[in-house]
C-alpha positions in Angstrom: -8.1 -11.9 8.3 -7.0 -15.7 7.5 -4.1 -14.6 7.9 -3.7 -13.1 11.2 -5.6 -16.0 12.2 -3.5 -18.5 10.9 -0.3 -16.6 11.9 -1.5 -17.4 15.6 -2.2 -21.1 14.6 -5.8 -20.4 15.4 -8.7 -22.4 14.1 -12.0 -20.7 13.4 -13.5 -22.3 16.3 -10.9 -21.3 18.4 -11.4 -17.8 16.7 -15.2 -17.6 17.0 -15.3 -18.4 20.7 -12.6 -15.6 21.6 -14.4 -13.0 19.7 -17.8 -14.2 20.8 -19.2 -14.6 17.1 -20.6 -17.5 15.5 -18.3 -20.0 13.3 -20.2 -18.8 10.2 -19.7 -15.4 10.8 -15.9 -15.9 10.8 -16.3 -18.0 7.9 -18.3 -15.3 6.2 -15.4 -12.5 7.0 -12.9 -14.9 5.9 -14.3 -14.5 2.6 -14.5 -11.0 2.2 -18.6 -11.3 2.4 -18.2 -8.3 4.7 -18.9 -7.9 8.5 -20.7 -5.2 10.5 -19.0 -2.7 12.4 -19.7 -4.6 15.9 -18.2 -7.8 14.6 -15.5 -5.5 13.4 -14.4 -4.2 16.3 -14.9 -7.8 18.0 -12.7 -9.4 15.6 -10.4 -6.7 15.5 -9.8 -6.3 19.6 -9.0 -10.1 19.9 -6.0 -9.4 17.1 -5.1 -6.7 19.8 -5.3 -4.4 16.0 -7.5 -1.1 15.1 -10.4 -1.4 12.9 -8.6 0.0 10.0 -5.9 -2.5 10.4 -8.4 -5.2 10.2 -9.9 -4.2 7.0 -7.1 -3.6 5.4 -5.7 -7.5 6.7 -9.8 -8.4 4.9 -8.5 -7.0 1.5 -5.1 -8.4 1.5 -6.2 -11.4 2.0 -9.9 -10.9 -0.5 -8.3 -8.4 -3.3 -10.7 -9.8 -6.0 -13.8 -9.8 -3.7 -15.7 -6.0 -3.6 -15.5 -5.0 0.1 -19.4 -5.9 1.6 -20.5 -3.4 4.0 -18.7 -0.7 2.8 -20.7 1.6 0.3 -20.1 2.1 -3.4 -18.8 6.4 -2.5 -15.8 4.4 -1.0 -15.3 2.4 -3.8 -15.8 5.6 -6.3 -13.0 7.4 -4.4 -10.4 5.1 -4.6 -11.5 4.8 -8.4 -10.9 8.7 -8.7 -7.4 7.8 -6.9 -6.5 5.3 -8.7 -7.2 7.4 -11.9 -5.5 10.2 -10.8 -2.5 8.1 -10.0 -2.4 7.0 -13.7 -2.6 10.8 -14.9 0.3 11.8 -12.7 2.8 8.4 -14.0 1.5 9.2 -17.6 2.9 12.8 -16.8 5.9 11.6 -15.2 7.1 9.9 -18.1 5.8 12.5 -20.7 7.9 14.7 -19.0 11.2 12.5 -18.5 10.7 12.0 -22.5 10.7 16.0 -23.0 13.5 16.6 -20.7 15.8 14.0 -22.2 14.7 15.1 -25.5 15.9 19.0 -24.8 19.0 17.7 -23.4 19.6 15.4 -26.7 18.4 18.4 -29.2 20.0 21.2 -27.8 22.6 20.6 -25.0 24.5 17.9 -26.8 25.5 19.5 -30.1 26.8 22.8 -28.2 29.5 20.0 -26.6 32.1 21.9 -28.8 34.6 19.1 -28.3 34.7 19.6 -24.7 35.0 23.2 -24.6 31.3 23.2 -22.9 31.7 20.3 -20.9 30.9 22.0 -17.4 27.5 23.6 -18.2 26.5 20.3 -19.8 27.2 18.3 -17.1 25.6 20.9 -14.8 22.5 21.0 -17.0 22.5 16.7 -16.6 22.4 16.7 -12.9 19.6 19.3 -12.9 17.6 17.1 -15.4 18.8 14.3 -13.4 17.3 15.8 -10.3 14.4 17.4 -11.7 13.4 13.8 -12.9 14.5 12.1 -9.3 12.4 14.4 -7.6 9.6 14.3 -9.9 9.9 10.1 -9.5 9.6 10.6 -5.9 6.0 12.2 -5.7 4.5 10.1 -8.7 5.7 7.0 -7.1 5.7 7.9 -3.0 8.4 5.1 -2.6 7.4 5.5 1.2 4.0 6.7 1.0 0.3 5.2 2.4 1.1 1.6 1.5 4.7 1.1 2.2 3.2 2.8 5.9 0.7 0.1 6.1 2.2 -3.0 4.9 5.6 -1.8 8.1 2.8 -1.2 10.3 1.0 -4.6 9.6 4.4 -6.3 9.6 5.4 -5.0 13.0 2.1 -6.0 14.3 2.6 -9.5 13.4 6.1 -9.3 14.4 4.6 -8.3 17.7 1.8 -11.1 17.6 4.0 -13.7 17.5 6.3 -12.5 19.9 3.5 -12.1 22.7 2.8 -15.9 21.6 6.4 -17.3 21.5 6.1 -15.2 25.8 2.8 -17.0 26.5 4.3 -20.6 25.3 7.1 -20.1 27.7 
């Protein structure tokens, strides 16, 4: 949240008296102490951003601090994700290893001095894509995060060009 704020070159005061909460309370947010749902949405209506947003802004800027306010069955979830993420690269790579291992073992010594160049080549790009594809859901290059972290950027983008229109 220090960051939005700051981004709009506000102080806490400043901050406190738009939102109608107490100086301590923004202090308090500010480090990831955790906020009630009320001051939430308080906060979170005078960035002109949802909730969500908001929290997520919290944790960017607190990602060592354990979220107050939001219950441990939260925090067990995005364990399980986080494990299951791991489970699924481990796999990826086990599987790149055994693909480029059957292509080494048993596609390379049938090269016949170029007699079976074709169906090697064709057996590559399928490997190839089999892997690529694979790559793709283990890593969701534009998945959740790479959604929020546009999102927050356009906001801010946003922010600041409502500001740059209310200074002139």
């Amino acid at each position: 949240m220090k960051s939005l704020r700051l981004t709009r070159h506000w102080s806490q005061e400043q901050l406190a008296q738009l939102s109608h909460l107490n100086v301590r309370t923004i202090q308090r947010v500010e480090k990831g102490e955790g906020a009630g749902l009320e001051t939430l949405k308080s906060l979170a209506s005078v960035f002109e951003i949802s909730v969500d947003e908001l929290k997520a802004a919290i944790e960017r800027d607190n990602p060592s601090q354990s979220e107050g306010g939001l219950s441990s069955e939260n925090s067990k979830g995005r364990h399980e994700q986080a494990k299951a993420k791991v489970k699924a690269i481990k796999y990826f790579y086990a599987f790149s290893a055994f693909l480029i291992t059957v292509f080494v073992a048993f596609m390379l010594p049938n090269y016949n001095g170029g007699e079976n160049t074709g169906p090697l080549i064709v057996v590559f790009i399928s490997f190839g894509m089999l892997i690529a594809g694979f790559a793709i859901y283990v890593f969701e290059p534009f998945g959740e995060n790479w959604e929020k972290a546009k999102v927050s950027k356009l906001v801010e983008q946003q922010s600041e060009q409502r500001r740059l229109d209310n200074e002139h």
